[in-house]
C-alpha positions, 0 to 999 in steps of 0.5 A: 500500500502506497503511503500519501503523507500530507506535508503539514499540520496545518487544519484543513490545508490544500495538501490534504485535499491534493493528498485525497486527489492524487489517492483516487487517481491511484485507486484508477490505476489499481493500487491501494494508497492510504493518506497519513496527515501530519495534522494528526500527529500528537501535539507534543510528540517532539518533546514526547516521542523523539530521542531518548523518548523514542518509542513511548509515544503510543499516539505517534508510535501508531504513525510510526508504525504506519510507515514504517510498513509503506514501501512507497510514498508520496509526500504532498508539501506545501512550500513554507518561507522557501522550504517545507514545514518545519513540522514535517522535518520533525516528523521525519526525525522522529522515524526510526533511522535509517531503516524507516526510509532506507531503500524504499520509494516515493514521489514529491508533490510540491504546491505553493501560493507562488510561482516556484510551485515548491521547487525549492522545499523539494529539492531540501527534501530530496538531499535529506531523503538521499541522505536516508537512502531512499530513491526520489522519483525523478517526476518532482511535480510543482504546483504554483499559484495553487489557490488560483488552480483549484476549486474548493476539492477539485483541480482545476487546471487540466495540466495539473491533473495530467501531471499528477495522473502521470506522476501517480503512474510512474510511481506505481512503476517505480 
């Protein structure tokens, strides 16, 4: 089962709603995706799960767990001043190194108010998913002026969707 995880905590952010499209474009091409959004990680888990404090977290520790199953990924990251959350980071240092990320696979997804689409925030991702040994499909999808791309569930821009469909294909190939 391919794991979407939704970039940021923010409540009811655009990357969650990607995170939705891109799962039934999955689902039309037969494979089973399952979304992990980070606004579901414990509130404190980076004073009560990481370090010395590994593994005592019950609330994150089902997260952990979550992953630590996927062997594919994508990752829906909204770019915040230049790169990605910070809280995405966090989430990142909490899993267990280097195993949970070490020779699995995953897509980037990067959306954005701006006209960069993220490119940035995924390219900082790409050097720290490298650094954990996983494999970055080279397909990195920007999605620039978000807010002017959408309506409230649905993309509207047809190059978006066409990118994300064929993104969300070679994934399932990789």
């Amino acid at each position: 089962m391919i794991k979407i995880i939704v970039g940021t905590n923010r409540k009811n952010a655009i990357s969650g709603i990607i995170a939705k499209i891109y799962q039934q474009l999955l689902a039309q091409h037969g494979a089973k995706a399952e979304v992990i959004s980070l606004a579901d990680l414990p509130e404190d888990f980076v004073f009560t799960a990481l370090y010395e404090h590994n593994g005592k977290n019950k609330a994150f520790n089902t997260i952990h767990n979550q992953i630590k199953s996927g062997d594919k990924f994508v990752f829906i990251v909204p770019e915040y001043n230049g790169s990605f959350p910070g809280i995405l980071k966090s989430f990142i240092d909490g899993m267990t190194y280097p195993n949970s990320f070490n020779s699995k696979k995953c897509a980037l997804v990067g959306i954005s108010s701006g006209i960069g689409g993220g490119g940035i925030a995924l390219s900082h991702l790409t050097d720290i998913f490298n650094y954990l040994g996983m494999h970055v499909l080279a397909n990195k999808i920007k999605l620039a002026k978000i807010e002017e791309n959408m309506s409230k569930e649905h993309v509207t821009n047809r190059l978006y969707m066409t990118l994300l469909n064929e993104q969300a294909k070679m994934l399932i190939d990789f």
